[in-house]
C-alpha positions as CSV (number, residue, x, y, z in Angstrom):
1,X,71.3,-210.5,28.3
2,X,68.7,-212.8,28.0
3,X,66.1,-212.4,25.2
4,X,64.6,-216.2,25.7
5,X,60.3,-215.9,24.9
6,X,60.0,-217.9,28.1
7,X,59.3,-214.9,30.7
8,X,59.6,-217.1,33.7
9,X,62.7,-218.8,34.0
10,X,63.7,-220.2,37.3
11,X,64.4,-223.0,39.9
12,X,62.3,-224.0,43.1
13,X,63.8,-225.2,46.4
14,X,60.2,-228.0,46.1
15,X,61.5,-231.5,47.0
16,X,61.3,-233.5,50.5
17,X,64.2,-233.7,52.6
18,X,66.8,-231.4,54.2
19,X,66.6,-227.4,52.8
20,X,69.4,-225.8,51.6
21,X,71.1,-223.6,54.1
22,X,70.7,-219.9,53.3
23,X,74.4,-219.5,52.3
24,X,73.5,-221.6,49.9
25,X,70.9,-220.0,48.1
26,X,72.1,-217.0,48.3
27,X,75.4,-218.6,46.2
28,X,72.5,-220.1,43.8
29,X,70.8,-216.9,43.2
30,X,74.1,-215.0,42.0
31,X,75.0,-218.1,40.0
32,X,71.9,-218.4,38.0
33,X,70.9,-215.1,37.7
34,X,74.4,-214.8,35.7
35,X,73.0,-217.7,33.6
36,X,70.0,-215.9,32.4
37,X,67.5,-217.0,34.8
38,X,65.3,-214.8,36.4
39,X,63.3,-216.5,39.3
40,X,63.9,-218.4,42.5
41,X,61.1,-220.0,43.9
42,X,61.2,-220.7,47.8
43,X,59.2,-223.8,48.7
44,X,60.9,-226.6,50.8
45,X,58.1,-229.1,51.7
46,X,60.3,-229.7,55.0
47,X,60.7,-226.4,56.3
48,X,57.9,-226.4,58.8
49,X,56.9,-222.5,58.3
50,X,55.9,-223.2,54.8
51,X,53.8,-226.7,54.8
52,X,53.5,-227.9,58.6
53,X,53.2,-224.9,60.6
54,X,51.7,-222.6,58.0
55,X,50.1,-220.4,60.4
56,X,53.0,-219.2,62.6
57,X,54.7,-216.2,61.8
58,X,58.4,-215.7,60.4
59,X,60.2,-213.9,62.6
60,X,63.7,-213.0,64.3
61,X,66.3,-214.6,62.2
62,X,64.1,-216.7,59.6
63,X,62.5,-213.3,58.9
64,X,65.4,-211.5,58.4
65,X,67.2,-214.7,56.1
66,X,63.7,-214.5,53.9
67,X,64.7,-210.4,54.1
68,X,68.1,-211.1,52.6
69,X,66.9,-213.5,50.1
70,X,64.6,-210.9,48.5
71,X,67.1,-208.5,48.3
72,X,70.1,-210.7,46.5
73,X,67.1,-212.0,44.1
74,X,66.7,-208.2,43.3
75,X,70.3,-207.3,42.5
76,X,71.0,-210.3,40.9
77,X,68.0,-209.7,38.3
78,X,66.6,-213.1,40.3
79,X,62.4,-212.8,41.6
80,X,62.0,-214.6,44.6
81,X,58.9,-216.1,44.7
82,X,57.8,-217.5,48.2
83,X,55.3,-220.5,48.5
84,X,53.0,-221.5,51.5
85,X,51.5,-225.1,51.4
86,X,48.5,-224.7,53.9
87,X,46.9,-227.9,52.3
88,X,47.4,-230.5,55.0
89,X,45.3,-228.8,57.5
90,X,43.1,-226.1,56.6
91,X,39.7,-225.8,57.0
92,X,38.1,-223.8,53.8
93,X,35.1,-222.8,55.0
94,X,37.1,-221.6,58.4
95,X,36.9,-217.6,57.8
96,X,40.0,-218.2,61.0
97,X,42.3,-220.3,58.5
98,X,41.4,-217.9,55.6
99,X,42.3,-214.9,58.0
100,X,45.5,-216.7,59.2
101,X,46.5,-217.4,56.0
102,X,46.6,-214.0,54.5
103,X,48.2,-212.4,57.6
104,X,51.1,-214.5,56.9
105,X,51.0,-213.9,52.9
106,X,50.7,-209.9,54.2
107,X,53.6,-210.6,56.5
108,X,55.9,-211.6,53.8
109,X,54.9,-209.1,51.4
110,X,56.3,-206.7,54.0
111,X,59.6,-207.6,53.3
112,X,59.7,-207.0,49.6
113,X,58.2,-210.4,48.2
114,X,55.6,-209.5,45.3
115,X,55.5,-212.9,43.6
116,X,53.3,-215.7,45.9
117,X,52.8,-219.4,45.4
118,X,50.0,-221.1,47.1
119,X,50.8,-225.0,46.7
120,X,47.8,-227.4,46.8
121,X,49.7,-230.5,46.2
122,X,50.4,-234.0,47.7
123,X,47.2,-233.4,49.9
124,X,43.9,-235.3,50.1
125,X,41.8,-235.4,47.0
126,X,38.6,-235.0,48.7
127,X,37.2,-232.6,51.4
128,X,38.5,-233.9,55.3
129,X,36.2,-231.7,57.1
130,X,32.4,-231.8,57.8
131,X,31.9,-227.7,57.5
132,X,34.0,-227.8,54.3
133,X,31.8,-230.9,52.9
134,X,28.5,-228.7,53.8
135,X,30.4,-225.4,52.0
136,X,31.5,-227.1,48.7
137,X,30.7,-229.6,46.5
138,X,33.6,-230.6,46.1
139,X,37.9,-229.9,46.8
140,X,38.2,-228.1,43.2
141,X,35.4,-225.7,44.8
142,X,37.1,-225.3,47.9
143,X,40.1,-224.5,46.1
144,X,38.7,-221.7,43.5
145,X,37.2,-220.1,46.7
146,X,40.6,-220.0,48.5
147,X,42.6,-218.6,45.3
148,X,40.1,-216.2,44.9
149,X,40.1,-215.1,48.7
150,X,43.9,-214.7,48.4
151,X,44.1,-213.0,45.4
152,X,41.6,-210.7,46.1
153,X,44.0,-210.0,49.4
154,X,47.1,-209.0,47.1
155,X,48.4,-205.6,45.3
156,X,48.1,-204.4,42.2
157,X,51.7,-204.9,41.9
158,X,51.9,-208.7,43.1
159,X,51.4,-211.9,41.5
160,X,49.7,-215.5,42.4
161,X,50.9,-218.9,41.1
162,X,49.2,-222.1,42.2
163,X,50.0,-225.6,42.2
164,X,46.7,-227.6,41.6
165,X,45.9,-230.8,43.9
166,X,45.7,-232.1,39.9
167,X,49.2,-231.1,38.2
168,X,49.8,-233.5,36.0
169,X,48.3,-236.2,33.3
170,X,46.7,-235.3,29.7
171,X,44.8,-232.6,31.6
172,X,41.2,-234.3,31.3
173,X,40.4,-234.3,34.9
174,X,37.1,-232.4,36.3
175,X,38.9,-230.8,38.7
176,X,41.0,-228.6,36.6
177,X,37.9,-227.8,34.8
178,X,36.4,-226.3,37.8
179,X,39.9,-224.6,38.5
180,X,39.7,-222.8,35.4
181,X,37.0,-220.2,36.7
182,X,40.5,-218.4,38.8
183,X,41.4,-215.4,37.9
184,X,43.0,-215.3,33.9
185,X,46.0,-213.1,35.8
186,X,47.0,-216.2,38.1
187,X,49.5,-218.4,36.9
188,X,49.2,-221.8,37.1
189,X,51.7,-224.9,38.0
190,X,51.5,-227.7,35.9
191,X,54.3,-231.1,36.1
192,X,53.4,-232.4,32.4
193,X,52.2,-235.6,31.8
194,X,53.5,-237.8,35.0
195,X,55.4,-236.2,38.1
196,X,59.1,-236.3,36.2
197,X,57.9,-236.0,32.7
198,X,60.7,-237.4,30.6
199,X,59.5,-235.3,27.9
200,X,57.4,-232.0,27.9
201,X,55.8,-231.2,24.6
202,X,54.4,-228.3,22.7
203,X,51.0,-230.1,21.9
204,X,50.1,-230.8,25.2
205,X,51.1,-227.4,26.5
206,X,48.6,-226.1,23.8
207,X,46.2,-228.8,25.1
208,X,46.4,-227.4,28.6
209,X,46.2,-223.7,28.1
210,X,42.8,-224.2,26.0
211,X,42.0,-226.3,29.7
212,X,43.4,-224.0,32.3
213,X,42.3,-220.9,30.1
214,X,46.3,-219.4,30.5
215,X,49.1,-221.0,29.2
216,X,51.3,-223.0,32.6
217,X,54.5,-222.7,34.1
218,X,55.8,-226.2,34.2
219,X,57.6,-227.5,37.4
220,X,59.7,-229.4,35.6
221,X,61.1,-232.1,38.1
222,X,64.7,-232.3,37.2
223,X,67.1,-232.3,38.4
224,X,64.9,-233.4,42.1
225,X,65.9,-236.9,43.0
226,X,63.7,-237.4,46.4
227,X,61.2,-240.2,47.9
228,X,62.1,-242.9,45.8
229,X,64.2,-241.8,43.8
230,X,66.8,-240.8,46.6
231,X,69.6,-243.7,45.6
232,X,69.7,-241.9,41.8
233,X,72.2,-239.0,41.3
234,X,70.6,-236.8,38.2
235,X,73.5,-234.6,37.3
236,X,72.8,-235.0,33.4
237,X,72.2,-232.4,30.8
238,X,68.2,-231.4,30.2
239,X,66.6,-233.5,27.7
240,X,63.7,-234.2,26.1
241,X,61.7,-230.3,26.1
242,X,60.4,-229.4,22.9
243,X,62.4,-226.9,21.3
244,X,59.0,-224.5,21.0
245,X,57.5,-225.0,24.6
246,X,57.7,-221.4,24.3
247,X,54.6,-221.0,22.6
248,X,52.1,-222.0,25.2
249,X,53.8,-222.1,27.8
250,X,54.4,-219.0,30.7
251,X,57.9,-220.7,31.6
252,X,59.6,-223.2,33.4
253,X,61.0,-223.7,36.7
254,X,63.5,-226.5,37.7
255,X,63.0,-228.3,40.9
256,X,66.1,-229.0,42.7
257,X,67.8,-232.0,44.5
258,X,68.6,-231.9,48.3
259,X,72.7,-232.2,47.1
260,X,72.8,-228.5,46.4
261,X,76.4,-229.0,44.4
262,X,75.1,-231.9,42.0
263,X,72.3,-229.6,41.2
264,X,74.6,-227.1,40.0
265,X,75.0,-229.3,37.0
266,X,71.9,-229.5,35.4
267,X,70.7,-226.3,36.6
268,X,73.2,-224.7,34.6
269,X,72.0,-226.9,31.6
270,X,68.6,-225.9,32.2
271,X,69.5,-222.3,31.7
272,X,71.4,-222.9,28.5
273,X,67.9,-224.3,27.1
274,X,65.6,-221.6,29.0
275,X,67.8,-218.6,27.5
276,X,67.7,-220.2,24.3
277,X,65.1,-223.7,23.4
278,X,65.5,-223.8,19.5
279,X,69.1,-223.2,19.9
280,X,70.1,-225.4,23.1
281,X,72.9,-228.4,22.7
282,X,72.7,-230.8,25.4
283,X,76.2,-232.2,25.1
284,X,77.9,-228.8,24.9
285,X,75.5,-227.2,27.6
286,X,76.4,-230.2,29.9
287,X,80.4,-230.0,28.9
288,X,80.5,-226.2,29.7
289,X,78.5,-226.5,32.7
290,X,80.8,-229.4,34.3
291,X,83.7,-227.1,33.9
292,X,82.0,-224.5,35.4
293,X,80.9,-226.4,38.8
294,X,84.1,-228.4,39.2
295,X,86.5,-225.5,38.0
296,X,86.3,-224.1,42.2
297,X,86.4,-227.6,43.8
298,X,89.7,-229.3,42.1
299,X,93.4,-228.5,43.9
300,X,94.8,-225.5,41.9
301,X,97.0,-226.0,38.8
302,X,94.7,-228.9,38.1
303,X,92.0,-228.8,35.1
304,X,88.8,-230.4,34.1
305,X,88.1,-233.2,30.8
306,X,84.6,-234.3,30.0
307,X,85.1,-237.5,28.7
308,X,85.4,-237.1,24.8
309,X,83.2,-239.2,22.6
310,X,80.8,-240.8,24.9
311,X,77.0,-239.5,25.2
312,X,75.0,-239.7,27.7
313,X,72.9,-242.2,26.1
314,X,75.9,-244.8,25.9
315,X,76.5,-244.5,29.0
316,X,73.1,-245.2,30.3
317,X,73.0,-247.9,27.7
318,X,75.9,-249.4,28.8
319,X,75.3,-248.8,32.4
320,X,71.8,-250.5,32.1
321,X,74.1,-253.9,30.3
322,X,76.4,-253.7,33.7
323,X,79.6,-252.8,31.4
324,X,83.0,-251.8,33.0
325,X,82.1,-248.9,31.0
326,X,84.6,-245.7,30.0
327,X,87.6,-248.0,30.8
328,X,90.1,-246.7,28.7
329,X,89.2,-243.3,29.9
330,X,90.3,-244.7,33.9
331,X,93.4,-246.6,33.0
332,X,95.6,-244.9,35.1
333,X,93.5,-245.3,38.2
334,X,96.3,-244.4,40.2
335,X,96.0,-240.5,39.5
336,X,94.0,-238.5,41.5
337,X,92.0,-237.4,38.9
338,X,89.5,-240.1,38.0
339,X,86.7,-238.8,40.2
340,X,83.5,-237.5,38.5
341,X,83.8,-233.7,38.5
342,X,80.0,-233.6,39.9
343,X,80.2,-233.1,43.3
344,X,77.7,-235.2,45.7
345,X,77.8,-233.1,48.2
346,X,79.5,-229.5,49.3
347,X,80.5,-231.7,52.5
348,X,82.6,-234.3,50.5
349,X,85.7,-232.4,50.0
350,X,87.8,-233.1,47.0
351,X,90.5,-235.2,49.6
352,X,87.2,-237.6,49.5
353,X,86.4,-237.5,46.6
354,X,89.8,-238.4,45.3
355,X,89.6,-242.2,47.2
356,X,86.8,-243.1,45.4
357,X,86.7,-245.0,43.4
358,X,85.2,-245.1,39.8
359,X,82.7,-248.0,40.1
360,X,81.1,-246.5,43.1
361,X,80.7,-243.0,40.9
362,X,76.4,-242.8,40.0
363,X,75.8,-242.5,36.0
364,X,75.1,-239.6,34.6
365,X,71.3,-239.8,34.7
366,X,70.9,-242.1,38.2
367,X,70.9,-245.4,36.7
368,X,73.4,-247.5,38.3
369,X,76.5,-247.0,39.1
370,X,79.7,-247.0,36.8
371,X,79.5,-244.6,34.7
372,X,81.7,-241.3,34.6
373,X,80.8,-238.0,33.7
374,X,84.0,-236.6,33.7
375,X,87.4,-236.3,35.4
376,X,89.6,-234.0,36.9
377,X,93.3,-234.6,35.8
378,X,96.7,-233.6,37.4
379,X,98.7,-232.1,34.7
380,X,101.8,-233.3,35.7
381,X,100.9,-237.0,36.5
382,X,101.2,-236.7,40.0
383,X,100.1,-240.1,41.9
384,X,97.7,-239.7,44.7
């Protein structure tokens, strides 16, 4: 049982590139909600019924997947949230794209969803339309109309988060001064200070909640590694969250990387800190979840080391100096088991893994390569 102060505690399926396949969720869902988490956020910017084609229906088989979804999330003690990105293209002073917009958000709620995102970000910071230019004064406007329109459309019993247009930075900006006239019972997404905060602090939390009149539920991304970030792997522990976010702050939710496995990694870490933020150890949270992820994917009989005595900041230190680093860890190069025990990919198989070798391995935090996280070791010395 989880008696964390953070009440939302949860990943989001938020990045660009490929989804996740449903299997795949679904295995996510069980996993974390065992880990203490409590809310899965659906939100893939590519999948065309949630950003580019907003306003068609779900139906057939991607209604019935969304079905299934709902109903793990509810027996594994996991909400899932879904999100709809209508930013791109619709027209706010359209009372059409307002309709269309809630028929959809009604259509979903059918199924079981009570928690609903409305995303507003990575869009045009300025009203595209004539009618909407002659309605507002200006996109913040626009936006406080919508939210309002859309919660005014929802249950007693079901809840609204937004992503601004304006999620991150010291939270000065006009806009989210307008933004704060929403609803006090609407949550609100908020990045931190730049789009992959290395640090997220209590201060500023306290900062923004006085701005956005509610405290925010960061989407914190880590572990997402897309745009241009795509050649980094980050399979490190969570770092750098202030041990008392707690206090003004509604939660956290993690945003994922397209390599579904690797996330597994810091995910788990992520829920080590969430269940527990005064008390969380990276090192030991990263050790136990490592073991965890690669204990299914090594041939049986074998078992997993992290590497003893190295952190995670000397191996990016080293990394960043272009050592041969962890050497005497990968002297016996010939055994199957120096791989890293973070898995790329579900499609590399552990035969594929097994050839690599260790230079080719990402660091721990998507550096450069050389590091090793960790390896998988053949108890009885067997040569590949």
């Amino acid at each position: 049982m989880c008696s964390s102060d953070l009440a939302i505690r949860g990943v989001i399926e938020g990045y660009y590139g490929r989804p996740w396949t449903h299997a795949q969720r679904l295995r996510l869902i069980d996993e974390l909600g065992a880990c203490g988490m409590n809310a899965f956020v659906y939100g893939p910017k590519d999948d065309p019924l949630v950003r580019a084609e907003w306003r068609r229906p779900y139906d057939g088989e991607a209604l019935e997947r969304l079905r299934e979804l709902v109903d793990r999330g509810r027996a594994s003690g996991m909400e899932v949230a879904w999100c709809i990105s209508p930013g791109l293209s619709i027209r706010y002073a359209d009372a059409g794209d307002g309709d269309a917009l809630i028929a959809k958000i009604r259509s979903v709620a059918a199924i079981g969803v009570t928690r609903f995102g409305l995303l507003l970000d990575d869009i045009p910071g300025e009203l595209r339309h004539a009618e909407d230019r002659a309605a507002f004064p200006d996109l913040a406007s626009a936006h406080v109309a919508l939210i309002g329109r859309v919660f005014a459309a929802l249950r007693p019993d079901e809840r609204l988060i937004v992503c601004p247009t304006v999620y991150r930075g010291t939270g000065d900006d006009p806009y989210l001064a307008t933004l704060a006239a929403i609803d006090p019972r609407i949550d609100c997404f908020w990045t931190g200070r730049a789009i992959c905060s290395p640090t997220l602090d209590l201060a500023d939390a306290a900062h923004l909640t006085r701005v956005l009149r509610r405290p925010p539920t960061y989407w914190d991304n880590y572990p997402v590694n897309d745009v241009a970030m795509g050649y980094e792997l980050h399979v490190g522990p969570y770092r750098g969250r202030d041990p008392l976010l707690w206090r003004a702050s509604a939660g956290v939710i993690a945003n994922g990387m397209e390599l579904f496995e690797s996330s597994r990694i810091p995910f788990r870490t992520i829920a080590d800190y969430l269940a527990d933020p005064e008390g969380y150890d990276p090192e030991a949270s990263w050790a136990r979840a490592i073991r965890a992820v690669a204990k299914k994917q090594v041939p049986k009989g074998w078992t997993v080391q992290v590497a003893p005595g190295v952190s995670v900041e000397q191996r990016v230190e080293a990394a960043m100096r272009g050592d041969e680093i962890d050497r005497a860890l990968l002297a016996d190069a010939r055994h199957a088991g120096d791989v890293v025990a973070g898995v790329p990919d579900e499609r590399e198989d552990i035969d594929h893994l097994r050839r690599l070798h260790p230079e080719l391995v990402h660091d721990a935090l998507g550096v450069k390569p050389g590091a090793v996280l960790a390896r998988v070791v053949d108890p009885y010395g067997a040569g590949c």
